[in-house]
PyMOL Python script that loads the backbone (N, CA, C, O; Angstrom):
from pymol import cmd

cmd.read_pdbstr("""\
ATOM      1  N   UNK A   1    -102.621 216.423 -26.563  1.00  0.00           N
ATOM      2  CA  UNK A   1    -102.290 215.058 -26.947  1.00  0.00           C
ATOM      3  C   UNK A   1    -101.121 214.580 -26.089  1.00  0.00           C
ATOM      4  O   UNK A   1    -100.110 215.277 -26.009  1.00  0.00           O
ATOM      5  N   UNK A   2    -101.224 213.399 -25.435  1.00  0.00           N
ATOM      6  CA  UNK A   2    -100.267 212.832 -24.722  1.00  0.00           C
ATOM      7  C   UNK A   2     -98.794 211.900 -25.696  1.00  0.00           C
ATOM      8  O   UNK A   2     -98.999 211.135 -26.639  1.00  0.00           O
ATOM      9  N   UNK A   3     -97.714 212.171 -25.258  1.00  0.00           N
ATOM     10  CA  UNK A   3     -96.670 211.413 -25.775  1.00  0.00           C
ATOM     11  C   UNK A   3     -97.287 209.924 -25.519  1.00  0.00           C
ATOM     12  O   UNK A   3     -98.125 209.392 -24.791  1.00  0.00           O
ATOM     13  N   UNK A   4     -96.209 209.509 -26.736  1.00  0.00           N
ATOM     14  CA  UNK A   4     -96.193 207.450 -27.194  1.00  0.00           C
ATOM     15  C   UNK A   4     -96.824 206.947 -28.786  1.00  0.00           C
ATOM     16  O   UNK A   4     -96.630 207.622 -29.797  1.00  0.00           O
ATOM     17  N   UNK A   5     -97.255 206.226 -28.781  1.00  0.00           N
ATOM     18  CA  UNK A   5     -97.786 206.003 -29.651  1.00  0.00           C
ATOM     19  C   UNK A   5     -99.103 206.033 -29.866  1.00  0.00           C
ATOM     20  O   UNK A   5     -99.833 205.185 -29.353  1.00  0.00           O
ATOM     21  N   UNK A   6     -99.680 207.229 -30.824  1.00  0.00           N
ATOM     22  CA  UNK A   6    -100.790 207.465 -30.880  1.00  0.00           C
ATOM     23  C   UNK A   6    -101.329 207.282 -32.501  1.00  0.00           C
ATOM     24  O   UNK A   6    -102.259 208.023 -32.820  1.00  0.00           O
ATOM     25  N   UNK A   7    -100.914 206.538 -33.323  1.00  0.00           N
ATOM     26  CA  UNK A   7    -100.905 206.385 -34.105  1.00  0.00           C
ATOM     27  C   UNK A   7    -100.719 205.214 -35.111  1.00  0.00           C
ATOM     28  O   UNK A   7     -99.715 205.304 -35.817  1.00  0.00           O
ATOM     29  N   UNK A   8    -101.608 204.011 -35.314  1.00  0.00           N
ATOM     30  CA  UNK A   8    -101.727 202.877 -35.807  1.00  0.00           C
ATOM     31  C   UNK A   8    -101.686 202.793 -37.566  1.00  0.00           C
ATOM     32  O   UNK A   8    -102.700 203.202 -38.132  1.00  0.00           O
ATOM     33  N   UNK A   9    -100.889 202.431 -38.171  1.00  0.00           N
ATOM     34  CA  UNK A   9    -101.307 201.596 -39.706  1.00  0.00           C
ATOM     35  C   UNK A   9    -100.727 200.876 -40.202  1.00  0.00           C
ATOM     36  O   UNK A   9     -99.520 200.943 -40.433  1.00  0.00           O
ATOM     37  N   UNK A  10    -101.839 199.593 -40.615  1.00  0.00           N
ATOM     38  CA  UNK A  10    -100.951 198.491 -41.839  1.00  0.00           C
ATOM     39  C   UNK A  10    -100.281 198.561 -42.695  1.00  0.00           C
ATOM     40  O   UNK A  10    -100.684 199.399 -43.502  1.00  0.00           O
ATOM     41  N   UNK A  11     -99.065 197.907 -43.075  1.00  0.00           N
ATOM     42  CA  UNK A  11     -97.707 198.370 -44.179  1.00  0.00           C
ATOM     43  C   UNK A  11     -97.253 197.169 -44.267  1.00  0.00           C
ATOM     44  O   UNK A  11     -96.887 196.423 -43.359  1.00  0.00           O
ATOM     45  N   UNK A  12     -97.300 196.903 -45.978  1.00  0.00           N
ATOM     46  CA  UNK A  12     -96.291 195.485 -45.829  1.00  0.00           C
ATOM     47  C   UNK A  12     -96.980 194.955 -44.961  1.00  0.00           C
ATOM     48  O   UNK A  12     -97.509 195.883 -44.348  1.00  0.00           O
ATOM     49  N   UNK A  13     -97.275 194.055 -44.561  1.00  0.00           N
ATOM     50  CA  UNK A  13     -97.322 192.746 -43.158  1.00  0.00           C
ATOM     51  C   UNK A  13     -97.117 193.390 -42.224  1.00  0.00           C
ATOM     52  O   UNK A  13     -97.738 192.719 -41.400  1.00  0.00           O
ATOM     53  N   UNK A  14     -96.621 194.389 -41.552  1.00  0.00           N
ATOM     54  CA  UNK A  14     -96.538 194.839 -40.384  1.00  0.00           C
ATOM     55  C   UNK A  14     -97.333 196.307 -40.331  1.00  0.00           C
ATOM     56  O   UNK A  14     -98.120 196.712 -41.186  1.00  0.00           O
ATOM     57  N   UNK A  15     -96.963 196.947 -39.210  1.00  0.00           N
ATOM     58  CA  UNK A  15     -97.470 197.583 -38.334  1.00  0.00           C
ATOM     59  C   UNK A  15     -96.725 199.090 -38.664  1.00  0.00           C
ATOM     60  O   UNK A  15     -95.547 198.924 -38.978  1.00  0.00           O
ATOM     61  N   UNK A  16     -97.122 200.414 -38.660  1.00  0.00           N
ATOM     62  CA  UNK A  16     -96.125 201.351 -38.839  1.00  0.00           C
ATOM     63  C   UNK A  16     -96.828 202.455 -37.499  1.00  0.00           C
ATOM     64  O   UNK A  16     -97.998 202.835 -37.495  1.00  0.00           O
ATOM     65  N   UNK A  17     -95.856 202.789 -36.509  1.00  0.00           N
ATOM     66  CA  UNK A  17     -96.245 203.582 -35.638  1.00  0.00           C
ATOM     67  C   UNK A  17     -96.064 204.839 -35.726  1.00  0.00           C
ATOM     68  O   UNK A  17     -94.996 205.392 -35.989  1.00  0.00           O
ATOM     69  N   UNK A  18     -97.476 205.535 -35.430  1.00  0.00           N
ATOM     70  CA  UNK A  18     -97.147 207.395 -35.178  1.00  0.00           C
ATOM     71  C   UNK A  18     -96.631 207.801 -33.739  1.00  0.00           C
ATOM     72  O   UNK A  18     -97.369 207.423 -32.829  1.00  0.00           O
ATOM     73  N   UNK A  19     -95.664 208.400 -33.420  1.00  0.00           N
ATOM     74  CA  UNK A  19     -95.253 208.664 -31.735  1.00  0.00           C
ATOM     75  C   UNK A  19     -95.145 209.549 -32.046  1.00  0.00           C
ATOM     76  O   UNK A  19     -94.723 209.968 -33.124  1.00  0.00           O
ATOM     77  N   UNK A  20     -95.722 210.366 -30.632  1.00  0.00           N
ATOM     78  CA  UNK A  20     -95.904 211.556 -30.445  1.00  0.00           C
ATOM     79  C   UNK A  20     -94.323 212.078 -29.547  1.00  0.00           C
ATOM     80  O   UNK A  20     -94.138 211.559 -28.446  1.00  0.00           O
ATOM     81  N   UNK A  21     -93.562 212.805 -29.930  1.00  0.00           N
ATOM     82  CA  UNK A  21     -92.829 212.640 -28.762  1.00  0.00           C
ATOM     83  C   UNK A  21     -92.426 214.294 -28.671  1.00  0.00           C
ATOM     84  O   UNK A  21     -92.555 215.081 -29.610  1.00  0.00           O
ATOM     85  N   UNK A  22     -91.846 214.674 -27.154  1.00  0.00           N
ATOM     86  CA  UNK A  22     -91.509 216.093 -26.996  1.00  0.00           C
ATOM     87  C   UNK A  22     -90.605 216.431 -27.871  1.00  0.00           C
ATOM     88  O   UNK A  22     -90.274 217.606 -27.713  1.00  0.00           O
ATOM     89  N   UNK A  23     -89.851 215.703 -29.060  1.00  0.00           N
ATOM     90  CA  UNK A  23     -88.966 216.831 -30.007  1.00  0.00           C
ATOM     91  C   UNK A  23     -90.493 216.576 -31.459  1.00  0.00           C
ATOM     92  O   UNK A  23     -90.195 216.829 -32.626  1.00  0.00           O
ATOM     93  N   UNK A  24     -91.530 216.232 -31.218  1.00  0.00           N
ATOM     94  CA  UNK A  24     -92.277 216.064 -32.461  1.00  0.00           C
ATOM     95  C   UNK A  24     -92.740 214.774 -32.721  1.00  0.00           C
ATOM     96  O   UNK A  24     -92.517 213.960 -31.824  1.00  0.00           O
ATOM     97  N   UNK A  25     -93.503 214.253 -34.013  1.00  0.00           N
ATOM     98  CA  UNK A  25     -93.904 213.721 -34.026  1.00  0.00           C
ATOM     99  C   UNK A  25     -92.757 212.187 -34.775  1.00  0.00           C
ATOM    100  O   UNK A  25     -92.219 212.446 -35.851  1.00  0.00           O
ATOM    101  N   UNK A  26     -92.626 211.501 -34.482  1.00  0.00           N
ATOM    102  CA  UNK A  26     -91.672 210.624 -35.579  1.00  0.00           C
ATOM    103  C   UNK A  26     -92.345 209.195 -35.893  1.00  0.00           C
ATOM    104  O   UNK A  26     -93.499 209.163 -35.465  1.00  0.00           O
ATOM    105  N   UNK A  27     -92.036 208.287 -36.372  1.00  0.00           N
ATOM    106  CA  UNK A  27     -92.348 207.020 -37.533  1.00  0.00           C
ATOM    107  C   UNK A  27     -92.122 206.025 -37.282  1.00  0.00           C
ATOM    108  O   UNK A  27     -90.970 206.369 -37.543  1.00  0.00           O
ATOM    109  N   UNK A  28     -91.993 204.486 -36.862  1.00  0.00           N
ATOM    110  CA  UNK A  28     -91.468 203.452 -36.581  1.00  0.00           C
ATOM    111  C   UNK A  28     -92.451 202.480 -36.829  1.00  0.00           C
ATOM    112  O   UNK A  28     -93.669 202.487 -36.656  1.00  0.00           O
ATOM    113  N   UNK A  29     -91.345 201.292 -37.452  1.00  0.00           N
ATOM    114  CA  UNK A  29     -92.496 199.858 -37.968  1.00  0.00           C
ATOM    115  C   UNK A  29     -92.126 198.832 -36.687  1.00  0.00           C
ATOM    116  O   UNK A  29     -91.169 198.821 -35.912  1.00  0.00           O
ATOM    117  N   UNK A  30     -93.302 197.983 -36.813  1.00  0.00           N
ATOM    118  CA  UNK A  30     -93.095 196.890 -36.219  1.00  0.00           C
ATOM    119  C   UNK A  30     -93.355 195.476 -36.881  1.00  0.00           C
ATOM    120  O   UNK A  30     -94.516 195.080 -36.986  1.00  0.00           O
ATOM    121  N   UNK A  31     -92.453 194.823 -37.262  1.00  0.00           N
ATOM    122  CA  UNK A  31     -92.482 193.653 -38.259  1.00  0.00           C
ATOM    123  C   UNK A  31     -92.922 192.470 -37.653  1.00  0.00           C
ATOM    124  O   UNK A  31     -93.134 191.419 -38.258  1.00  0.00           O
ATOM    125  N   UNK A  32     -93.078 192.683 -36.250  1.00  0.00           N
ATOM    126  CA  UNK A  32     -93.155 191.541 -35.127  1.00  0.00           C
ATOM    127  C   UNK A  32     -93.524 191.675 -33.802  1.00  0.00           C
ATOM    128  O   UNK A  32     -93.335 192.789 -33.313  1.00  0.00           O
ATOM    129  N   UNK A  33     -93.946 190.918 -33.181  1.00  0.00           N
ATOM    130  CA  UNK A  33     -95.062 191.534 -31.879  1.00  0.00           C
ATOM    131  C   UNK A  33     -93.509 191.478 -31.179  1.00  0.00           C
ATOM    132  O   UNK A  33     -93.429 192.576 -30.627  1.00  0.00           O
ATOM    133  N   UNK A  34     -92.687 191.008 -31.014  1.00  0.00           N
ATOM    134  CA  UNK A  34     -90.949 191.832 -29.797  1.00  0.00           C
ATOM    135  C   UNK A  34     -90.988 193.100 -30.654  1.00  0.00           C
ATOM    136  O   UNK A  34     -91.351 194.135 -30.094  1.00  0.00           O
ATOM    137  N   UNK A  35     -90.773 193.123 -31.489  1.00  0.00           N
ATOM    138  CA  UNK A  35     -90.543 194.755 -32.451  1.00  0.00           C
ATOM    139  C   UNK A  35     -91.445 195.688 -31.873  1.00  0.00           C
ATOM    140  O   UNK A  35     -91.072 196.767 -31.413  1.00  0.00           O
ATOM    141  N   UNK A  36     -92.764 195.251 -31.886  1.00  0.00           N
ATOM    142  CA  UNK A  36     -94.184 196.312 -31.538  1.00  0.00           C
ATOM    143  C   UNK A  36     -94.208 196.505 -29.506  1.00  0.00           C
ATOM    144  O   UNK A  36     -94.612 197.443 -28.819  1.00  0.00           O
ATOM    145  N   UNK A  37     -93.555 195.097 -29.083  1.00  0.00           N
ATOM    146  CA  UNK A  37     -93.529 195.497 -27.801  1.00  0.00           C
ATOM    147  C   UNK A  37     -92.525 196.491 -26.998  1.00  0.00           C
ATOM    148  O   UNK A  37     -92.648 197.168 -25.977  1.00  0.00           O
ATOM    149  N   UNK A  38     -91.004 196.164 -28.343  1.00  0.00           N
ATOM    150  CA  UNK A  38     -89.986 196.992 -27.894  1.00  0.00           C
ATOM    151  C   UNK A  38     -90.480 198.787 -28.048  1.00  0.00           C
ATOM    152  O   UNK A  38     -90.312 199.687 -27.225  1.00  0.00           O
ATOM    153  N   UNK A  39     -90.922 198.825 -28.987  1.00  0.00           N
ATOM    154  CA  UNK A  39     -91.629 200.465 -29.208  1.00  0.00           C
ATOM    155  C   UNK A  39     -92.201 200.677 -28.174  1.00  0.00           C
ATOM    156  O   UNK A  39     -91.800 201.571 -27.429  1.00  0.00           O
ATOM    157  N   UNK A  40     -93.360 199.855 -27.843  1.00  0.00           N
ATOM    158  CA  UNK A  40     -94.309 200.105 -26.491  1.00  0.00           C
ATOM    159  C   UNK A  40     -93.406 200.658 -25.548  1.00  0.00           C
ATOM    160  O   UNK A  40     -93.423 201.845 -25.224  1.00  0.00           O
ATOM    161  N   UNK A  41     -92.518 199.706 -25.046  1.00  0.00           N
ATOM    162  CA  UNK A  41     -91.902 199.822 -23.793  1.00  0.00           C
ATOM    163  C   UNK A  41     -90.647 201.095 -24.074  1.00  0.00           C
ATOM    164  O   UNK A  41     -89.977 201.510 -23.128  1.00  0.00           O
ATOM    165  N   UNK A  42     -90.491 201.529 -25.249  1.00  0.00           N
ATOM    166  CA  UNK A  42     -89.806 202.421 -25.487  1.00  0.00           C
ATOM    167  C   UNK A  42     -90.512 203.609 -25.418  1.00  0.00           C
ATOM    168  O   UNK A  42     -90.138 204.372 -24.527  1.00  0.00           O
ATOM    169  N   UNK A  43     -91.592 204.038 -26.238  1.00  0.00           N
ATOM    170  CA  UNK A  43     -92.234 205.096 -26.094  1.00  0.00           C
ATOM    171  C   UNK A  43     -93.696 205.382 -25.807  1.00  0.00           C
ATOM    172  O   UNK A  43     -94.494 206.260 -26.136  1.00  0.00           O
ATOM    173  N   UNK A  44     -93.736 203.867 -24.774  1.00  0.00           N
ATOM    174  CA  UNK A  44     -95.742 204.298 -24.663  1.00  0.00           C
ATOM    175  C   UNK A  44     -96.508 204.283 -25.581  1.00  0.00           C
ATOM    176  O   UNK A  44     -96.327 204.430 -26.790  1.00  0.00           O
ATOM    177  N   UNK A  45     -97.720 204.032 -24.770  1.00  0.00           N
ATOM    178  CA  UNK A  45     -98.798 204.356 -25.613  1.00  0.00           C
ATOM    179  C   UNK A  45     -99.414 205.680 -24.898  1.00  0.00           C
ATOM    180  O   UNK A  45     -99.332 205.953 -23.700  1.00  0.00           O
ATOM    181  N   UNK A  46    -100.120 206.520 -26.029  1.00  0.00           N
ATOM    182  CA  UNK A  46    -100.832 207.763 -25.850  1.00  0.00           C
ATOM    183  C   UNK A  46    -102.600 207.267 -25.558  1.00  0.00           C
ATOM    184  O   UNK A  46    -103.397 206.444 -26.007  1.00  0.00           O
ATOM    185  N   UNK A  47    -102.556 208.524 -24.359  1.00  0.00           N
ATOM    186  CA  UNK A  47    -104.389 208.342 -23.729  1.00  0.00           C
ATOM    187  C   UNK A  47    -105.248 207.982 -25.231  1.00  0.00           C
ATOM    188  O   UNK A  47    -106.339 207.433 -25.069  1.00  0.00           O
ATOM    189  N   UNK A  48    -104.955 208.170 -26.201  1.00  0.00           N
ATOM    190  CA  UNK A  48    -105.755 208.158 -27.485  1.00  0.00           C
ATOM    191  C   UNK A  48    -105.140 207.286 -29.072  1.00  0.00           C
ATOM    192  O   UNK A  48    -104.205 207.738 -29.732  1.00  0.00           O
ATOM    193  N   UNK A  49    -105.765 206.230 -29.373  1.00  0.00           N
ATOM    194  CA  UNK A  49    -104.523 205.577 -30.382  1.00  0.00           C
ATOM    195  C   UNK A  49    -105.541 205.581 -31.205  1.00  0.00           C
ATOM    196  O   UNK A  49    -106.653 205.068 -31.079  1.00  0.00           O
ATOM    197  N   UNK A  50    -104.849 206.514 -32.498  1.00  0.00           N
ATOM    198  CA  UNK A  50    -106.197 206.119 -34.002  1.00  0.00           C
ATOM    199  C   UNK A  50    -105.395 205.025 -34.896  1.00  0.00           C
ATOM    200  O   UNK A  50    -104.210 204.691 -34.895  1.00  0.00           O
ATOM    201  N   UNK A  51    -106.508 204.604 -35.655  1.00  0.00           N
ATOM    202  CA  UNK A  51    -105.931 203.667 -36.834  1.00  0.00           C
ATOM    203  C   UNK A  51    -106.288 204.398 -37.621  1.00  0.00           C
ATOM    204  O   UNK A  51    -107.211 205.196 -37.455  1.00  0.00           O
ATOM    205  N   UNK A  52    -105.498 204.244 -38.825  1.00  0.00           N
ATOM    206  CA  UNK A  52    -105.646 204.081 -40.065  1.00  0.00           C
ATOM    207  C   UNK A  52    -106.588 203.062 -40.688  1.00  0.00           C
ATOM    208  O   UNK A  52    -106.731 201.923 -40.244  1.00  0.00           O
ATOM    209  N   UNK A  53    -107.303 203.621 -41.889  1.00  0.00           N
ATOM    210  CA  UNK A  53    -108.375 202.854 -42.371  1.00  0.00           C
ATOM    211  C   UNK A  53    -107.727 201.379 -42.996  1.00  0.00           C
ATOM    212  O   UNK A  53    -108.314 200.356 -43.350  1.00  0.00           O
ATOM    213  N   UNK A  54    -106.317 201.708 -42.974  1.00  0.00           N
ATOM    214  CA  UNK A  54    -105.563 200.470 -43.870  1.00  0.00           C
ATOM    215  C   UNK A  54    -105.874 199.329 -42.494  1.00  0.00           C
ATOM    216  O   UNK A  54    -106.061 198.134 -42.723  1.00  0.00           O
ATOM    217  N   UNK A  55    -105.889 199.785 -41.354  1.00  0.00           N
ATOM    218  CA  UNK A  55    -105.988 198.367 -40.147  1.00  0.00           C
ATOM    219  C   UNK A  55    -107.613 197.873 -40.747  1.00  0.00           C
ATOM    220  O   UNK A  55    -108.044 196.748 -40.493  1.00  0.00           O
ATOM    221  N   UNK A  56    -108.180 198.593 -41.329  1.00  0.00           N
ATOM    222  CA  UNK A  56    -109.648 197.695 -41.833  1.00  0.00           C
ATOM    223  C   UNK A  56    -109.993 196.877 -43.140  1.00  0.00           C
ATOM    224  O   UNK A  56    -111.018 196.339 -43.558  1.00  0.00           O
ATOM    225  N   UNK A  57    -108.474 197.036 -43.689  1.00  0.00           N
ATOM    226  CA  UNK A  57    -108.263 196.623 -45.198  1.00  0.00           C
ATOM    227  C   UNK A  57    -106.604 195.781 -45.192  1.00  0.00           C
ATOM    228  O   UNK A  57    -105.954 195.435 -46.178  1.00  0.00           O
ATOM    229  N   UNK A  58    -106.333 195.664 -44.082  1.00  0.00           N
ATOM    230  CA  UNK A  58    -105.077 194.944 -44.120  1.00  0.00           C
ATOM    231  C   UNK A  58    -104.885 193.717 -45.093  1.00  0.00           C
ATOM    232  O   UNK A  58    -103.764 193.267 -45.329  1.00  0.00           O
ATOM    233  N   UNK A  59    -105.746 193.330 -45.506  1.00  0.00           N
ATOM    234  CA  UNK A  59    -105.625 192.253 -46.704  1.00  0.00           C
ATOM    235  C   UNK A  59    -104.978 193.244 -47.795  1.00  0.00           C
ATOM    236  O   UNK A  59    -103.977 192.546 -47.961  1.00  0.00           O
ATOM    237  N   UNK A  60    -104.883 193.735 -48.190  1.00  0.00           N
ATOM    238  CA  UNK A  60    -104.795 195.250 -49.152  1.00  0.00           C
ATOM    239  C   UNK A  60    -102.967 195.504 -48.665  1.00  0.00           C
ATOM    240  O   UNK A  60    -102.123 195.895 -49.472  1.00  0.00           O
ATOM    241  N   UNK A  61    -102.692 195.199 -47.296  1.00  0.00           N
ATOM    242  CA  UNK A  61    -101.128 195.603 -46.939  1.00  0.00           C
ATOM    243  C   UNK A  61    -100.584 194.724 -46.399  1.00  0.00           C
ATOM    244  O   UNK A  61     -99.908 194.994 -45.406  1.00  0.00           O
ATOM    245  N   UNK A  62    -100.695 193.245 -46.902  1.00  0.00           N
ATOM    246  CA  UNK A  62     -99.615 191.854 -47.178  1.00  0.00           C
ATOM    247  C   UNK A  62    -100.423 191.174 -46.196  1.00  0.00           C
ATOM    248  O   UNK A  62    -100.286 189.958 -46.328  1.00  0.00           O
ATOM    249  N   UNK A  63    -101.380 191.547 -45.063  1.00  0.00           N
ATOM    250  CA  UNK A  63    -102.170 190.216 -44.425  1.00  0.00           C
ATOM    251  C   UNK A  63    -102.452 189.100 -44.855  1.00  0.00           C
ATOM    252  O   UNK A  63    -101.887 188.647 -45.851  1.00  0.00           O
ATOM    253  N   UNK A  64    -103.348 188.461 -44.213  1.00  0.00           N
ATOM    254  CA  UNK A  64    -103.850 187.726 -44.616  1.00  0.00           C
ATOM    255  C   UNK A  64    -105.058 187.330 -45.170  1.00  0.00           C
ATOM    256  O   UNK A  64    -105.371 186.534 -46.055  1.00  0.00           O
ATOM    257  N   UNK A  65    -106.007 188.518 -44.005  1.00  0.00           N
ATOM    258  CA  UNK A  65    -106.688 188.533 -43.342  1.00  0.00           C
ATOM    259  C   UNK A  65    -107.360 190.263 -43.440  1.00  0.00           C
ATOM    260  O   UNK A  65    -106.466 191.107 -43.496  1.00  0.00           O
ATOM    261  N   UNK A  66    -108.510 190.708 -43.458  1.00  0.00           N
ATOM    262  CA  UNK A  66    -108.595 192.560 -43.400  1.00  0.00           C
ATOM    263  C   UNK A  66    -108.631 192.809 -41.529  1.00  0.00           C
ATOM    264  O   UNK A  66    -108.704 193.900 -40.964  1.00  0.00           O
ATOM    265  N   UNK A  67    -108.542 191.242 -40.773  1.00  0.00           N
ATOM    266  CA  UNK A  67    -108.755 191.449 -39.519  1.00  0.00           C
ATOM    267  C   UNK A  67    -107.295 191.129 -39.163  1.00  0.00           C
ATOM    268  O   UNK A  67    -107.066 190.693 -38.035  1.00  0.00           O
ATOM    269  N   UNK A  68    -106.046 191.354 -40.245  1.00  0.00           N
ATOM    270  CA  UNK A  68    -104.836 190.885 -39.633  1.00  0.00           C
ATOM    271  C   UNK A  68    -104.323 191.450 -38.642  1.00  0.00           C
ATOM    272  O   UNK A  68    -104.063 190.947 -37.549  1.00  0.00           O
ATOM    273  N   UNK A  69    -104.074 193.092 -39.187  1.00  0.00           N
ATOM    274  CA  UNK A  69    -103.411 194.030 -38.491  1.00  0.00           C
ATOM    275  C   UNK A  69    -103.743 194.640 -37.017  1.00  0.00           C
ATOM    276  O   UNK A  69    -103.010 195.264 -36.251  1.00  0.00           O
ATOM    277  N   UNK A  70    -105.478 194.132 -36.852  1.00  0.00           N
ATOM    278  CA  UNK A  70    -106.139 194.757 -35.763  1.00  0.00           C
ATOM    279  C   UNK A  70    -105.626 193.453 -34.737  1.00  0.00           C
ATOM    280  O   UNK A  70    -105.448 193.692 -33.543  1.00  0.00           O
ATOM    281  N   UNK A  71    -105.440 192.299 -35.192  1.00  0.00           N
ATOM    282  CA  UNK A  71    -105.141 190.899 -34.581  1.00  0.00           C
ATOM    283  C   UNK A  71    -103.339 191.124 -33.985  1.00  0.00           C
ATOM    284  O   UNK A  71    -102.897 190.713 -32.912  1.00  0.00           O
ATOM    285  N   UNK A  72    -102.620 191.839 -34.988  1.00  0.00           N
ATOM    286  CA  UNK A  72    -101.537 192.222 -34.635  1.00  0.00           C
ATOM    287  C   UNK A  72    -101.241 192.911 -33.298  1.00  0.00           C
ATOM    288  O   UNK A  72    -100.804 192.562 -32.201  1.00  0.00           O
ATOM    289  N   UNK A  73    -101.707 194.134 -33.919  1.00  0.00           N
ATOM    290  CA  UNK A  73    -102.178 194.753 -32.671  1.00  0.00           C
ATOM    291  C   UNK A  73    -102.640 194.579 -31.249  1.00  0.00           C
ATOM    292  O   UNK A  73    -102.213 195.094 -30.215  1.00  0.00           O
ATOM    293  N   UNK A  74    -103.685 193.668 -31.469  1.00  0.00           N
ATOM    294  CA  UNK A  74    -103.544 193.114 -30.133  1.00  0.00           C
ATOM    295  C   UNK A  74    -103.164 192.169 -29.196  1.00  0.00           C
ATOM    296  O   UNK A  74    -103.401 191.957 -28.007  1.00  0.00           O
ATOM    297  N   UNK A  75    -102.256 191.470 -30.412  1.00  0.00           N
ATOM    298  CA  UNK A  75    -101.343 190.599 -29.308  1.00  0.00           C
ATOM    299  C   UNK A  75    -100.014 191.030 -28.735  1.00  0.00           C
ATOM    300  O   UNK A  75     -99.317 190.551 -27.841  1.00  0.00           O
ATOM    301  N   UNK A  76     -99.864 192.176 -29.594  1.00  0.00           N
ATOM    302  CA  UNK A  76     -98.415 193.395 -28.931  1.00  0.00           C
ATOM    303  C   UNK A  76     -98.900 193.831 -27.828  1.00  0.00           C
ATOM    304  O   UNK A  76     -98.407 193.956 -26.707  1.00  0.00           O
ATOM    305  N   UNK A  77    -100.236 194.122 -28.387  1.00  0.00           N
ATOM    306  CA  UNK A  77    -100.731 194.726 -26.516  1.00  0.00           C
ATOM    307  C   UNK A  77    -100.588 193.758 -25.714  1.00  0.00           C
ATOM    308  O   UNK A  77     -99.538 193.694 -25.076  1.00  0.00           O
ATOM    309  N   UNK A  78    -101.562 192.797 -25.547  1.00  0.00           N
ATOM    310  CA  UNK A  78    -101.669 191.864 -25.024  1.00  0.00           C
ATOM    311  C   UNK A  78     -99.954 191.171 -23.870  1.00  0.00           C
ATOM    312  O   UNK A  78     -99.690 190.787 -22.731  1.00  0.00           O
ATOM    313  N   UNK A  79     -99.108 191.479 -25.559  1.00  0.00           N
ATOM    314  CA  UNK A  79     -97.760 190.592 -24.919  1.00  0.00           C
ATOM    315  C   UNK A  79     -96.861 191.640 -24.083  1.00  0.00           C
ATOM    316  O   UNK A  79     -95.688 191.356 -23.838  1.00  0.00           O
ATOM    317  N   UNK A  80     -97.481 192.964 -23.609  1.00  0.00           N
ATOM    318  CA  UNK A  80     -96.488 193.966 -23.056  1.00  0.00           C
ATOM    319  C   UNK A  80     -97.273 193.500 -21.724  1.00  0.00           C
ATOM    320  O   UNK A  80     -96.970 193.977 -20.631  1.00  0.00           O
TER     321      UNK A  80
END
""", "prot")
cmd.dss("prot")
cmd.show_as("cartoon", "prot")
cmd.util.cbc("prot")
cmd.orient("prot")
């Protein structure tokens, strides 16, 4: 498994990241696509990114929408 973020799920309205990193694995939210881009540019993304089933039920974790979080998602990408 490659270091960064390899690890996607909906929380609250935002975003909660899995990073893989050489001291282990650690945790970080993103409340906002600068928040989700600052992570990016902080710790990558990994050759492989899973979601959580909550990105298919994000209405369920403060969306709006069950297509919120995947919409999130890709405008962080998008905006790096």
């Amino acid at each position: 498994m490659s270091n960064g973020i390899n690890y996607v799920a909906a929380s609250e309205g935002g975003l909660t990241f899995g990073i893989e990193t050489s001291n282990g694995t650690i945790n970080r939210r993103a409340d906002t696509i600068v928040d989700g881009v600052e992570l990016i540019n902080k710790y990558g993304v990994a050759n492989e990114v899973f979601g959580s089933s909550s990105m298919d039920f994000a209405a369920e974790e403060g969306f709006a929408d069950d297509d919120g979080a995947i919409k999130f998602w890709n405008r962080i990408l998008e905006a790096v």
